[in-house]
N, CA, C and O atoms as a printed pandas DataFrame, in Angstrom:
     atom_number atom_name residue_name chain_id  residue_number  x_coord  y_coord  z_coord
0              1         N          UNK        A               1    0.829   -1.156    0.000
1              2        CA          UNK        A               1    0.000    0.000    0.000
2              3         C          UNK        A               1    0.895    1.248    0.000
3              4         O          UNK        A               1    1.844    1.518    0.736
4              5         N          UNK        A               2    0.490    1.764   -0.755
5              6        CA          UNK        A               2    1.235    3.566   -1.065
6              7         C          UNK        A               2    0.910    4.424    0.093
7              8         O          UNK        A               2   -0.200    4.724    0.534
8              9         N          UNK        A               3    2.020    4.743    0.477
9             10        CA          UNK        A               3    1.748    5.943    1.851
10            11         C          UNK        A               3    2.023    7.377    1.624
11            12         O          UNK        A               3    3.097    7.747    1.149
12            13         N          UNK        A               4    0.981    8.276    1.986
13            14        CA          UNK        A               4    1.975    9.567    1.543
14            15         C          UNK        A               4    3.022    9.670    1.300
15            16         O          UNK        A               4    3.461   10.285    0.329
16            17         N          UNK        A               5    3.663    9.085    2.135
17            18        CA          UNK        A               5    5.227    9.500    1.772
18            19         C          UNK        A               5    5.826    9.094    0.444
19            20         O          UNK        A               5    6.549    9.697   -0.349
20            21         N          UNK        A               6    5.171    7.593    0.453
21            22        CA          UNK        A               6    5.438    7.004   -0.618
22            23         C          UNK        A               6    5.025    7.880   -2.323
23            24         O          UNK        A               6    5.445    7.944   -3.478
24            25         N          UNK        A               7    3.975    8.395   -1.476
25            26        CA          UNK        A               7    3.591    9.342   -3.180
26            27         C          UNK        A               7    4.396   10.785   -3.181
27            28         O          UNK        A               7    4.439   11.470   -4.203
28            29         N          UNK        A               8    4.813   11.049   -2.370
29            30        CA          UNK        A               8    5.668   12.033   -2.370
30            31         C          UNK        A               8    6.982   11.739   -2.925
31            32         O          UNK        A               8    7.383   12.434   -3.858
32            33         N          UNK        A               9    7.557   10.983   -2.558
33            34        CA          UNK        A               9    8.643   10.456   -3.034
34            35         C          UNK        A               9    8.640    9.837   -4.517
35            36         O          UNK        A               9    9.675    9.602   -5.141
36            37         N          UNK        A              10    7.539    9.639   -4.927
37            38        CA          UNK        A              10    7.640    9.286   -6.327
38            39         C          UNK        A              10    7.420   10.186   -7.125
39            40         O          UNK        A              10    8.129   10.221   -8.131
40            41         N          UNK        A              11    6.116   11.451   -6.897
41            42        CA          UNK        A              11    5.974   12.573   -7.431
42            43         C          UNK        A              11    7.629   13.443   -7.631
43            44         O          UNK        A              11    7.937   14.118   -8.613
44            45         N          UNK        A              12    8.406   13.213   -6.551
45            46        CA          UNK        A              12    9.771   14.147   -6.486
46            47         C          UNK        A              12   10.551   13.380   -7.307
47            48         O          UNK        A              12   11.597   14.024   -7.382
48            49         N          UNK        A              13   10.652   12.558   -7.857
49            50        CA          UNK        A              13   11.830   11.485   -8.580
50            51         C          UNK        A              13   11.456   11.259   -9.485
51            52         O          UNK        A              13   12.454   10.869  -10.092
52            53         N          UNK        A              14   10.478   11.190  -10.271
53            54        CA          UNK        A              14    9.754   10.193  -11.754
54            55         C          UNK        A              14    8.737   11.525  -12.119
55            56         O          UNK        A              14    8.230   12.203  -11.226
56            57         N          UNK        A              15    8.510   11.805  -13.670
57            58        CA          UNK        A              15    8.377   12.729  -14.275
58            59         C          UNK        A              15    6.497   12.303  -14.046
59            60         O          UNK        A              15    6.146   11.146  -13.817
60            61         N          UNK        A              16    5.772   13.144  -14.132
61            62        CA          UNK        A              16    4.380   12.775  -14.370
62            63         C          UNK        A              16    3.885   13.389  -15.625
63            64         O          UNK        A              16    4.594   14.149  -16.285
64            65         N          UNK        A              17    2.489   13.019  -16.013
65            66        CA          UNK        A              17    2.113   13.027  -17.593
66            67         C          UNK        A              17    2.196   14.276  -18.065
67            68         O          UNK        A              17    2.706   14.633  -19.128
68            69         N          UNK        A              18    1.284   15.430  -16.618
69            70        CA          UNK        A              18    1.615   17.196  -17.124
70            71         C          UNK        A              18    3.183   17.323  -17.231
71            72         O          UNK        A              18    3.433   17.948  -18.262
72            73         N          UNK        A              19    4.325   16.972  -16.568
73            74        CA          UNK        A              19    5.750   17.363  -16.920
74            75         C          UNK        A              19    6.102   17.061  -18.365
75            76         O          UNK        A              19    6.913   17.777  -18.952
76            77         N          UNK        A              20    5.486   15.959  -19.001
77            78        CA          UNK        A              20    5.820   15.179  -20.027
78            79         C          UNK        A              20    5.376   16.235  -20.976
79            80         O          UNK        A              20    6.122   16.403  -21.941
80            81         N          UNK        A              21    4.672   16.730  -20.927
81            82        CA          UNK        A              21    3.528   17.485  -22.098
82            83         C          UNK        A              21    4.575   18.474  -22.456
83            84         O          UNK        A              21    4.635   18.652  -23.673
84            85         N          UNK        A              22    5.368   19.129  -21.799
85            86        CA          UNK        A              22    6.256   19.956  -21.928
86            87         C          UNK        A              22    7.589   19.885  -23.125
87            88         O          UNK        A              22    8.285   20.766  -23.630
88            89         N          UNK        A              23    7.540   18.317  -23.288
89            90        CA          UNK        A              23    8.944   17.953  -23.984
90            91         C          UNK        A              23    7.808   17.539  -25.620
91            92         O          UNK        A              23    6.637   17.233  -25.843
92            93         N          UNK        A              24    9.088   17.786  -26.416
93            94        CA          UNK        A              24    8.413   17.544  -28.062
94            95         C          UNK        A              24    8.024   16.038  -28.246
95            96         O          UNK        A              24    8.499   15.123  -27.573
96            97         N          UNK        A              25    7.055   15.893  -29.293
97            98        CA          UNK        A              25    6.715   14.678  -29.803
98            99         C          UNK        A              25    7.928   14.021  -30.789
99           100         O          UNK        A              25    9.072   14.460  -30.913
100          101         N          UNK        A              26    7.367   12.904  -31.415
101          102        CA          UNK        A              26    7.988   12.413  -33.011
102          103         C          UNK        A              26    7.408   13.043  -33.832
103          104         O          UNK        A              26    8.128   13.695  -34.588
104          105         N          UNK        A              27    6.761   13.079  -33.921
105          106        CA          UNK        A              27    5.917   14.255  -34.582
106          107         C          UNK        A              27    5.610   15.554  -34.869
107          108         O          UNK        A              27    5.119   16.006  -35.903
108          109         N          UNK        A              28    6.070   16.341  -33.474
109          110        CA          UNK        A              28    6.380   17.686  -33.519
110          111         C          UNK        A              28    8.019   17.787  -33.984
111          112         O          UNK        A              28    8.331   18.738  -34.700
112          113         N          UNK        A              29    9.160   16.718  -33.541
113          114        CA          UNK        A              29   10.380   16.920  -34.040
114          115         C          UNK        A              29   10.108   16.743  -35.932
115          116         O          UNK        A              29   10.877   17.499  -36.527
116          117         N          UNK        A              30    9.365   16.070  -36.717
117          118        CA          UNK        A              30    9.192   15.932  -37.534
118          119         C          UNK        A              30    8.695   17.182  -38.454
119          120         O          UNK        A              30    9.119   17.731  -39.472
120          121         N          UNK        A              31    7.740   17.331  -37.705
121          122        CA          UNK        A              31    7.042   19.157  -38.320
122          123         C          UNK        A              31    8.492   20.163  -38.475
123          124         O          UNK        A              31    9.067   20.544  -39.494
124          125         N          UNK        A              32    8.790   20.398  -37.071
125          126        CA          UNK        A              32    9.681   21.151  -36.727
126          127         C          UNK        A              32   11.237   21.506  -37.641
127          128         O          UNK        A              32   11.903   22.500  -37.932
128          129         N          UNK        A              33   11.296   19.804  -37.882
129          130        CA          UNK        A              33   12.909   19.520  -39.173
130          131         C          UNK        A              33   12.067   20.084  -40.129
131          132         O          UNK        A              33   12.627   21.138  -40.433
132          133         N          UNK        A              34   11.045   19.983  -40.773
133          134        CA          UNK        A              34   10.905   20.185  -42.092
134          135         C          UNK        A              34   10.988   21.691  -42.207
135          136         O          UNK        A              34   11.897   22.164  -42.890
136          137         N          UNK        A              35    9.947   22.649  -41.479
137          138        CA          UNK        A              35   10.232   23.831  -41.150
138          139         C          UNK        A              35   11.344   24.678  -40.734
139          140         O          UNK        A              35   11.433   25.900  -40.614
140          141         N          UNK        A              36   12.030   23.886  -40.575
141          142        CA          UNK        A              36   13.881   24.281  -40.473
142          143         C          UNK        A              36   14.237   23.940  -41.404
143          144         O          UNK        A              36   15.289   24.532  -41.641
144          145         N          UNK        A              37   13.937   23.148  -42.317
145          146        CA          UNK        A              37   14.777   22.996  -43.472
146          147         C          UNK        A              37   14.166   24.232  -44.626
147          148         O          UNK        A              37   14.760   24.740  -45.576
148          149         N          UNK        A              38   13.420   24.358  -44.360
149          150        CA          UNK        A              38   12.550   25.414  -45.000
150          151         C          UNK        A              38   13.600   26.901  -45.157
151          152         O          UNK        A              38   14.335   27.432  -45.990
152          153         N          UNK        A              39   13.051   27.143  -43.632
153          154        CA          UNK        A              39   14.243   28.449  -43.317
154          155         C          UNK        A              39   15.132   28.218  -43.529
155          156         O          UNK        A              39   15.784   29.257  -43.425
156          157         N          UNK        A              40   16.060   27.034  -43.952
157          158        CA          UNK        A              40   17.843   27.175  -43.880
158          159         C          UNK        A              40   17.803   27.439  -45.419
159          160         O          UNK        A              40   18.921   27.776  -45.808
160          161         N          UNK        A              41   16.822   27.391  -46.477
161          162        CA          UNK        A              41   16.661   27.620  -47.540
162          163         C          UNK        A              41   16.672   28.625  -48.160
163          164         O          UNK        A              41   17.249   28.738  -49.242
164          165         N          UNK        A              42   15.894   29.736  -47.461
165          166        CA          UNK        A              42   15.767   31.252  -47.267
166          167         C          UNK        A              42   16.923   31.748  -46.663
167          168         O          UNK        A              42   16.991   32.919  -47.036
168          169         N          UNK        A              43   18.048   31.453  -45.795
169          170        CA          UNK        A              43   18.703   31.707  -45.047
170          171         C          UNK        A              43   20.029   32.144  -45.776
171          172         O          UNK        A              43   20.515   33.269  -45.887
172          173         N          UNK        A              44   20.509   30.822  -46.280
173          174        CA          UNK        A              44   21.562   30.991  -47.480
174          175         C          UNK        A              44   21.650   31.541  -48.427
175          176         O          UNK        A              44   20.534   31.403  -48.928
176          177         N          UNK        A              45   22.367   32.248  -49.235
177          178        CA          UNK        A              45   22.668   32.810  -50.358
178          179         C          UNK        A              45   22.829   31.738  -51.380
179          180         O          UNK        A              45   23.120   30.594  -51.033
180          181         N          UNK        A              46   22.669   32.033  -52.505
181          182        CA          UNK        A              46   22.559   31.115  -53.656
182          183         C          UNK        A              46   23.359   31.941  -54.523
183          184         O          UNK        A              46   23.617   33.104  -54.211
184          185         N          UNK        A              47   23.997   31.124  -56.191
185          186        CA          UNK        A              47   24.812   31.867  -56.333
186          187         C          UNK        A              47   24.201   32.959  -57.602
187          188         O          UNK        A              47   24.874   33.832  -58.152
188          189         N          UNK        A              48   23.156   32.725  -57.801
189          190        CA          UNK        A              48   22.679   33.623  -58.074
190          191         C          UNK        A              48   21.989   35.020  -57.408
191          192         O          UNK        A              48   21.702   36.046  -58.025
192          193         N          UNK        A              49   21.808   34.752  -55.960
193          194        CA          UNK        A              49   21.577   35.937  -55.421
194          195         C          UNK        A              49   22.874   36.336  -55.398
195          196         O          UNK        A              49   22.808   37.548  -55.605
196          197         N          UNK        A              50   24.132   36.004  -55.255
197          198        CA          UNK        A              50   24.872   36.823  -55.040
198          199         C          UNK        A              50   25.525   37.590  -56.506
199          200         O          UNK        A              50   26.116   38.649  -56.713
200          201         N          UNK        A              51   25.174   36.705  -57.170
201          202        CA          UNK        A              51   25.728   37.538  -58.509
202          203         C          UNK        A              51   24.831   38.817  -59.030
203          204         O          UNK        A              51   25.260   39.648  -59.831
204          205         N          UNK        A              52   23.588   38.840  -58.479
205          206        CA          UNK        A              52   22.711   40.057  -58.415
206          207         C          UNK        A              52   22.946   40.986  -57.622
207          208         O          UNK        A              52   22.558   42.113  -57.928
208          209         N          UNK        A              53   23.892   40.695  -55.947
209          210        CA          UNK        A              53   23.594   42.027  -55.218
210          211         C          UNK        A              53   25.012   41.989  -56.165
211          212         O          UNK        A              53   24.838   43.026  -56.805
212          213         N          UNK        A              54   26.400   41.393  -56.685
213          214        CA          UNK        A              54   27.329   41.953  -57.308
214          215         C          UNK        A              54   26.792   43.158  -58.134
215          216         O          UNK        A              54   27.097   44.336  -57.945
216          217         N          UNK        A              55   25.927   42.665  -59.098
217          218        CA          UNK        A              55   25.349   43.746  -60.249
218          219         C          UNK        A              55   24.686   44.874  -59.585
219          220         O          UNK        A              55   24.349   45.795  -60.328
220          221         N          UNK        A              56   24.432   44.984  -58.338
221          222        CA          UNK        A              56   23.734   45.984  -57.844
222          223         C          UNK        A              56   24.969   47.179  -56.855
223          224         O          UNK        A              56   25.127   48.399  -56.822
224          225         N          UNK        A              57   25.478   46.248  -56.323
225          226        CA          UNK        A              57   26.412   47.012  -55.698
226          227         C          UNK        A              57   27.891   47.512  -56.929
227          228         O          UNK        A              57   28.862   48.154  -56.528
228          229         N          UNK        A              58   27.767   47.157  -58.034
229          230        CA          UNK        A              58   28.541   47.826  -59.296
230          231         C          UNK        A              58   27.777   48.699  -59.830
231          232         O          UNK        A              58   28.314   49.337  -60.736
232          233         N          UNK        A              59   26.553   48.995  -59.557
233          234        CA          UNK        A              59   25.845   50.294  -60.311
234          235         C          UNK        A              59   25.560   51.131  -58.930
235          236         O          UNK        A              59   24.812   52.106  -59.006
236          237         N          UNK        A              60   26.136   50.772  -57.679
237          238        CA          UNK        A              60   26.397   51.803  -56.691
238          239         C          UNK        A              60   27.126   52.459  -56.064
239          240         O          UNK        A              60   26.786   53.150  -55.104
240          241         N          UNK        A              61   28.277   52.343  -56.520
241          242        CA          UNK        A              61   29.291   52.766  -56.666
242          243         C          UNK        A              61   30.230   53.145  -57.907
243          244         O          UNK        A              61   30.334   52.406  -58.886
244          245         N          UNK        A              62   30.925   54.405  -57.771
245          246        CA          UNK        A              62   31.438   54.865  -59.285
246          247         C          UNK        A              62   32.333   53.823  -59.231
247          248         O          UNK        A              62   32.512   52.873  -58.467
248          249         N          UNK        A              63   33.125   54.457  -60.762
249          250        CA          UNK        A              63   33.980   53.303  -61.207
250          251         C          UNK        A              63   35.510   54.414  -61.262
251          252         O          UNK        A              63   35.651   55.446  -60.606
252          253         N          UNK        A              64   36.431   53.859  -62.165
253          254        CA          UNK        A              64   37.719   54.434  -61.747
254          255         C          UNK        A              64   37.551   55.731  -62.904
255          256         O          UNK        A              64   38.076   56.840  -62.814
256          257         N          UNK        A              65   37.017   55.432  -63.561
257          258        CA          UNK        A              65   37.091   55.805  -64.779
258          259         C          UNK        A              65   36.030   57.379  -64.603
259          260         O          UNK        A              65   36.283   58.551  -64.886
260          261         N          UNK        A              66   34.740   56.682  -63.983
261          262        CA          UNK        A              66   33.748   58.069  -63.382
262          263         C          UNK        A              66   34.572   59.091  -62.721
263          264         O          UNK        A              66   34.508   60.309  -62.891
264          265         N          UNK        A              67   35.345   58.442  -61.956
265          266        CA          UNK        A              67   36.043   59.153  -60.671
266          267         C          UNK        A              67   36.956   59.836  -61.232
267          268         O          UNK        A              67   37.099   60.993  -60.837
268          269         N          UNK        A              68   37.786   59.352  -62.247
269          270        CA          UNK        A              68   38.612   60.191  -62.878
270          271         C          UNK        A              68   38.260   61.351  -64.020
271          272         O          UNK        A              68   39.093   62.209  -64.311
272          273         N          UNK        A              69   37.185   61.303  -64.523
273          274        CA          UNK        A              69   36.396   62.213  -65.233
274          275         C          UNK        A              69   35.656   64.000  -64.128
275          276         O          UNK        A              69   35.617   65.212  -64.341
276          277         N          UNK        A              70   35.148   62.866  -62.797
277          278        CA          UNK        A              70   34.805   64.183  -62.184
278          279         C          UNK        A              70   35.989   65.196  -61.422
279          280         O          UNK        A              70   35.981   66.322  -60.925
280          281         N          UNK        A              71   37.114   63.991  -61.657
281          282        CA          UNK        A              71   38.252   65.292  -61.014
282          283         C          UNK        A              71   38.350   66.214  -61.610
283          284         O          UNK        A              71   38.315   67.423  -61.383
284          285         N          UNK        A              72   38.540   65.327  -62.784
285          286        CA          UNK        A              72   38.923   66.376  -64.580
286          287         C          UNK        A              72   38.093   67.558  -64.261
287          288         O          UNK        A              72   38.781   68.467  -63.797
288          289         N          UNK        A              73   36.809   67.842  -64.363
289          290        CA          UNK        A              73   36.037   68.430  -63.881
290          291         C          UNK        A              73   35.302   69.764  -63.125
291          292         O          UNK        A              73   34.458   70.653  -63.238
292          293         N          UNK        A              74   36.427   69.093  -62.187
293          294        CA          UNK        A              74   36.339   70.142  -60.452
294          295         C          UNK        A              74   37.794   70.522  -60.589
295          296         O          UNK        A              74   38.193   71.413  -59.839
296          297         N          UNK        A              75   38.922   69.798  -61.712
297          298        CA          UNK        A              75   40.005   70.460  -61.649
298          299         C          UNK        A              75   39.689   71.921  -62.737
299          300         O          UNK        A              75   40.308   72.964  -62.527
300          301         N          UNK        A              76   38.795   71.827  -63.734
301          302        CA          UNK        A              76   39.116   72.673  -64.345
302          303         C          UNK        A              76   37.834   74.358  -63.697
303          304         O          UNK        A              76   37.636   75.519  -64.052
304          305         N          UNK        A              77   37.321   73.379  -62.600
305          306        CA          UNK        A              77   36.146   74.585  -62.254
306          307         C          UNK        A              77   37.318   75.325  -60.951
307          308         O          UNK        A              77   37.505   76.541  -60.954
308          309         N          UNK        A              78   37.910   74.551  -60.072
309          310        CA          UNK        A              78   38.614   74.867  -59.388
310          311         C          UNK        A              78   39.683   76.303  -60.159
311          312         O          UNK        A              78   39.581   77.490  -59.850
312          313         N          UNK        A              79   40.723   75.662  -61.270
313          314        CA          UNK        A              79   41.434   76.556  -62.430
314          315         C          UNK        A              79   40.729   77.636  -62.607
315          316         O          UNK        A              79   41.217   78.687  -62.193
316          317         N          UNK        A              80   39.421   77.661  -63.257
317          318        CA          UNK        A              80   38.503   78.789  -63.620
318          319         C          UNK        A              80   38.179   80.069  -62.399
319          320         O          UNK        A              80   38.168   81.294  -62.520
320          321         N          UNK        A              81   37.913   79.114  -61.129
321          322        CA          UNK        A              81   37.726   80.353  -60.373
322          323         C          UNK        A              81   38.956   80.936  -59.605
323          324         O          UNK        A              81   38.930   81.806  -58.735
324          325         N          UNK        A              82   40.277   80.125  -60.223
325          326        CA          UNK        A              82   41.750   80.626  -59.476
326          327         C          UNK        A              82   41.697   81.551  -60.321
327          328         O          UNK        A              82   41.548   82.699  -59.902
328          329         N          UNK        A              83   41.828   81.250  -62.041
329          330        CA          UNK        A              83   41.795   82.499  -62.790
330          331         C          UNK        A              83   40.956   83.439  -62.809
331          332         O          UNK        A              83   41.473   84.516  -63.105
332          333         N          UNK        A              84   39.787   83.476  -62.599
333          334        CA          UNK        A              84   39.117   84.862  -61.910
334          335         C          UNK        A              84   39.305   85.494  -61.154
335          336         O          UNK        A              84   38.920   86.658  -61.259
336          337         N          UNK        A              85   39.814   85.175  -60.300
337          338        CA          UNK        A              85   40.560   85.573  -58.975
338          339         C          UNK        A              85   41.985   86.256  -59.086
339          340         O          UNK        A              85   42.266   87.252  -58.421
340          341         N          UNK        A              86   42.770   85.722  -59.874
341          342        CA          UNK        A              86   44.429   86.512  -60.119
342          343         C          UNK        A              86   43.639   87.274  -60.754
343          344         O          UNK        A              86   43.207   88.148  -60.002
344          345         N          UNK        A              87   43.028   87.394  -62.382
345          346        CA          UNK        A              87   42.724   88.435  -62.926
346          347         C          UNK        A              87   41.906   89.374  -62.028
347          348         O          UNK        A              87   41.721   90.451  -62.594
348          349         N          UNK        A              88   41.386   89.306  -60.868
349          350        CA          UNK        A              88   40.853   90.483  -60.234
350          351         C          UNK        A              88   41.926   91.277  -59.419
351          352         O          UNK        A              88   41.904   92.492  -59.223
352          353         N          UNK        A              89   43.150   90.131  -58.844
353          354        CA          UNK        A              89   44.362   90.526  -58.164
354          355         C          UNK        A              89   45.288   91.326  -59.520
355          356         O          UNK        A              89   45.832   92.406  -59.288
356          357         N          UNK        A              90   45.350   90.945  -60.340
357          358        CA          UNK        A              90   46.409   91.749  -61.137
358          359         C          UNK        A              90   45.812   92.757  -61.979
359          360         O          UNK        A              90   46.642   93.307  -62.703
360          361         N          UNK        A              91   44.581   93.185  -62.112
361          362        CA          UNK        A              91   43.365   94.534  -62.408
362          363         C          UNK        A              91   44.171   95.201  -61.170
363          364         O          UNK        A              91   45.002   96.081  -61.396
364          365         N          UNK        A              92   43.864   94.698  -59.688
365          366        CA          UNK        A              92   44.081   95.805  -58.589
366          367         C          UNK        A              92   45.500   96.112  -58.268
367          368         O          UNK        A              92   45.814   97.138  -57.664
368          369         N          UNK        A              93   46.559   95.011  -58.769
369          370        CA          UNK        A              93   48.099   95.309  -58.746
370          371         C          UNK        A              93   48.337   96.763  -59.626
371          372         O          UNK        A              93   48.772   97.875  -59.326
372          373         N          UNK        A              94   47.744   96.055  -61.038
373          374        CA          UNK        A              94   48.037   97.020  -61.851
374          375         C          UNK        A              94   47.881   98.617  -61.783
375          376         O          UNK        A              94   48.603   99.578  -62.048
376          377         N          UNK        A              95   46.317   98.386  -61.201
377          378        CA          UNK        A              95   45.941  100.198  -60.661
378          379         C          UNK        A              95   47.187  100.797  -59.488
379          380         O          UNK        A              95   48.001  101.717  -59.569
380          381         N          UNK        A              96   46.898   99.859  -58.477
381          382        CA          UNK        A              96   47.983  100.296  -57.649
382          383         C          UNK        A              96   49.088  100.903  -57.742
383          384         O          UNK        A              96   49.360  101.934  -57.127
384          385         N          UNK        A              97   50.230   99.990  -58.951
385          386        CA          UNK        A              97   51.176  100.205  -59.412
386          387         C          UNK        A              97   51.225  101.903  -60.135
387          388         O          UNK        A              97   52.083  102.751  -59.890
388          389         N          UNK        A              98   50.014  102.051  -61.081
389          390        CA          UNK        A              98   50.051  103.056  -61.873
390          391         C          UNK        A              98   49.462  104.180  -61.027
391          392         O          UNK        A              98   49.746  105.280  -61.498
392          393         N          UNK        A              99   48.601  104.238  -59.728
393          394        CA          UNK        A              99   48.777  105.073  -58.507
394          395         C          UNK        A              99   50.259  105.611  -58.062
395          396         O          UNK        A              99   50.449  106.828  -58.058
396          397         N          UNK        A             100   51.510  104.547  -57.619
397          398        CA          UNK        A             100   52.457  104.631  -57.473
398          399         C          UNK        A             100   53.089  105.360  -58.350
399          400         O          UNK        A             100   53.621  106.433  -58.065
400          401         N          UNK        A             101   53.086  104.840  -59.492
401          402        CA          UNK        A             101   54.277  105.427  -60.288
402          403         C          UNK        A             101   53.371  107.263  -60.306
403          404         O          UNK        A             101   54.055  108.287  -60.285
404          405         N          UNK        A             102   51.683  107.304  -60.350
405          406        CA          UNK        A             102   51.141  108.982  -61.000
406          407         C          UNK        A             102   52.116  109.702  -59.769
407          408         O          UNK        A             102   52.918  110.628  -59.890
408          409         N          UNK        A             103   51.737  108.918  -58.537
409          410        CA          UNK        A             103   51.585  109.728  -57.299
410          411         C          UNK        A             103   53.136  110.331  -56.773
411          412         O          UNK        A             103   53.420  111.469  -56.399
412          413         N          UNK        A             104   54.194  108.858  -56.923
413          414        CA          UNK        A             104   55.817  109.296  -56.243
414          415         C          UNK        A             104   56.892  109.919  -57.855
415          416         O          UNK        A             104   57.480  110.964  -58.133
416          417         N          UNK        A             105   56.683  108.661  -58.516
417          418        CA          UNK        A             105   57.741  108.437  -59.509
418          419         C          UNK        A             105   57.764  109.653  -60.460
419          420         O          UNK        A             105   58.862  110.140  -60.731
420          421         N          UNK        A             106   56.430  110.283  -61.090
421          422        CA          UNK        A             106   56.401  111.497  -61.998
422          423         C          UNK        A             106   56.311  112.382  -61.031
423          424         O          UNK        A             106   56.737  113.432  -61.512
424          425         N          UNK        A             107   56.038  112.530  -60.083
425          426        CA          UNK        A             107   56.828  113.802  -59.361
426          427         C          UNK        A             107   58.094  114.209  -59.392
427          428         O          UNK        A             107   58.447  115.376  -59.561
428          429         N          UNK        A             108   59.159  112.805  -59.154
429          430        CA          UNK        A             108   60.518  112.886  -59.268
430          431         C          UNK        A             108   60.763  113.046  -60.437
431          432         O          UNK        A             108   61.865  113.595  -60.438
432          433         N          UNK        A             109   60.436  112.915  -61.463
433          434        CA          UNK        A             109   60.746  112.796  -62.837
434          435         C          UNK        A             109   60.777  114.479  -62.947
435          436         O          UNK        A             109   61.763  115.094  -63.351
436          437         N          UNK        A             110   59.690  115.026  -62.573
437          438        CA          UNK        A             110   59.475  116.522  -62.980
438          439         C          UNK        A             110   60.190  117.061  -62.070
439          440         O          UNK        A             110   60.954  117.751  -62.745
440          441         N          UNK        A             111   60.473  117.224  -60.976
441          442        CA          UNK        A             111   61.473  117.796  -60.180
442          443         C          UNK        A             111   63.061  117.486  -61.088
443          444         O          UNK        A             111   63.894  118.320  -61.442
444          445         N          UNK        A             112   63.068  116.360  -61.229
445          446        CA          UNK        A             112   64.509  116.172  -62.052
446          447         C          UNK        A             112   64.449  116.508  -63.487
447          448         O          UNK        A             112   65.567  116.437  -63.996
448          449         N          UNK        A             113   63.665  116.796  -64.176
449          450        CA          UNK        A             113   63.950  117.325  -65.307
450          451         C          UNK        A             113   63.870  118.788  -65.481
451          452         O          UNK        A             113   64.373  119.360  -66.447
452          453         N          UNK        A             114   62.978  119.622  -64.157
453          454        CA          UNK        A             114   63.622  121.114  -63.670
454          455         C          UNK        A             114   64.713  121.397  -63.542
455          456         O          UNK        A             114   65.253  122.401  -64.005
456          457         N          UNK        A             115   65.257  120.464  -62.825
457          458        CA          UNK        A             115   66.604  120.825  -62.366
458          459         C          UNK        A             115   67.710  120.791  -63.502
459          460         O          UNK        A             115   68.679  121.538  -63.369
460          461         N          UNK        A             116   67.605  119.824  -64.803
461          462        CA          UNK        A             116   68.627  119.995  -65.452
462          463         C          UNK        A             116   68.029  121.108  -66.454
463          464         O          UNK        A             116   68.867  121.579  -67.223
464          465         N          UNK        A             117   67.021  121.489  -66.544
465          466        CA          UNK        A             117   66.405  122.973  -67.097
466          467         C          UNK        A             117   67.172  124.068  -66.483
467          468         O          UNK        A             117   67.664  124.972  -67.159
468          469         N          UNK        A             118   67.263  123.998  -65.362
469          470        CA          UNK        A             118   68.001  125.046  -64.881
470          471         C          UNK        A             118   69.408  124.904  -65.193
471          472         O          UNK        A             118   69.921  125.792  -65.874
472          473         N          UNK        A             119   70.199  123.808  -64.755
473          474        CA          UNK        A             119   71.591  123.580  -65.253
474          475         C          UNK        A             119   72.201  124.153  -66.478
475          476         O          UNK        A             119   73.159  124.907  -66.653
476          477         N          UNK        A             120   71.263  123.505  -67.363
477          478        CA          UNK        A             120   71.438  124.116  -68.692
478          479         C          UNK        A             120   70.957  125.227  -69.685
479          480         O          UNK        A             120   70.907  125.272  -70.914
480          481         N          UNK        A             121   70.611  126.132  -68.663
481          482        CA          UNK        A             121   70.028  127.383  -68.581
482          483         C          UNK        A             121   71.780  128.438  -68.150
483          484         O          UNK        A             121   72.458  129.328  -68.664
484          485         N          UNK        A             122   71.785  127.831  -67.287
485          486        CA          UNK        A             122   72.724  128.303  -66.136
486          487         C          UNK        A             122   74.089  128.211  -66.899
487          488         O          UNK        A             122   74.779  129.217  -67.065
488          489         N          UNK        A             123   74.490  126.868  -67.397
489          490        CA          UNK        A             123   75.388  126.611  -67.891
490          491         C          UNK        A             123   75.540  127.260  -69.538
491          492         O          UNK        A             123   76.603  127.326  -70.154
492          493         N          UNK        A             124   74.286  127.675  -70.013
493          494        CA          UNK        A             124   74.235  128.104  -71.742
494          495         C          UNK        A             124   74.008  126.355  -72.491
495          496         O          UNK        A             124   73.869  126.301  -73.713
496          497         N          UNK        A             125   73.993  125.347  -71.866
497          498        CA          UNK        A             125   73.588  124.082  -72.748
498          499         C          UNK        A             125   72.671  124.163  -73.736
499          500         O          UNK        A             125   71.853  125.076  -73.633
500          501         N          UNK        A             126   72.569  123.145  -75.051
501          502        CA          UNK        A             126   71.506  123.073  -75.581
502          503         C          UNK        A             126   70.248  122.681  -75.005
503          504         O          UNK        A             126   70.228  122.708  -73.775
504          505         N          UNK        A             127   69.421  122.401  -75.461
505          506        CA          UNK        A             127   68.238  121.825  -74.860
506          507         C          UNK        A             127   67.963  120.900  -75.408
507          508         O          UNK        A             127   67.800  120.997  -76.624
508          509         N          UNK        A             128   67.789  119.585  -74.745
509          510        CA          UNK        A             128   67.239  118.031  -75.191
510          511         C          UNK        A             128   66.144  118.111  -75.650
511          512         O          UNK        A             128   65.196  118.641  -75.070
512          513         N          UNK        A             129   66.089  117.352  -77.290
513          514        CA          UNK        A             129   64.707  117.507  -77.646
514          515         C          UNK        A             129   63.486  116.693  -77.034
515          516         O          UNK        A             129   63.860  115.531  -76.874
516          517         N          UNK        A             130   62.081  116.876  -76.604
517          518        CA          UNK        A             130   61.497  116.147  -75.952
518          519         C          UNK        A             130   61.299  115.202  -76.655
519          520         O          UNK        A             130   60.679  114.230  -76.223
């Protein structure tokens, strides 16, 4: 005859039918493989997907040849606005310069060509033709 204890002790050691329900069938392992084999199908690359993202990721990115065309490009827009730029620097050299020379240089010029006016005034010289 089974004594409490005795059912206690068997409940604690040996699995009962609700514990069991918990673990998979033959049948559910069966479902389960096929449906995994399913997904490992979808999962992998094939070699045709990969030769498609190739073709996709080559029309997303330039090539050597693009790349070397848009330097060409930005080298000659870069050039264009250097040369706009000196030609605005050598317009304002130039004024400058010809400031310089109205403002110091033909002053001296006319002070020094008084002076040998007088020399050769002074002295009886001819006079240099202008």
């Amino acid at each position: 005859m089974f004594t409490p204890a005795d059912k206690k002790f068997l409940k604690d050691n040996f699995a009962t039918k609700n514990d069991l329900k918990r673990f998979a069938t033959k049948d559910d392992l069966k479902n389960d493989l096929a449906s995994m084999e399913k997904r490992m199908d979808t999962k992998f690359a094939t070699k045709d997907d990969l030769t498609s993202m190739e073709k996709r990721m080559d029309k997303k990115f330039a090539s050597k040849d693009d790349l070397i065309i848009a330097l060409k490009d930005q080298k000659e827009q870069i050039l264009d606005a250097v040369d706009g730029k000196l030609a605005k620097q050598k317009e304002e050299i130039v004024r400058e310069v010809g400031e310089f020379i109205a403002d110091t240089v033909v002053p001296i010029f006319d002070k020094h060509d008084r002076r040998l006016t007088r020399v050769e005034k002074k002295l009886d010289l001819p006079f240099f033709a202008d």
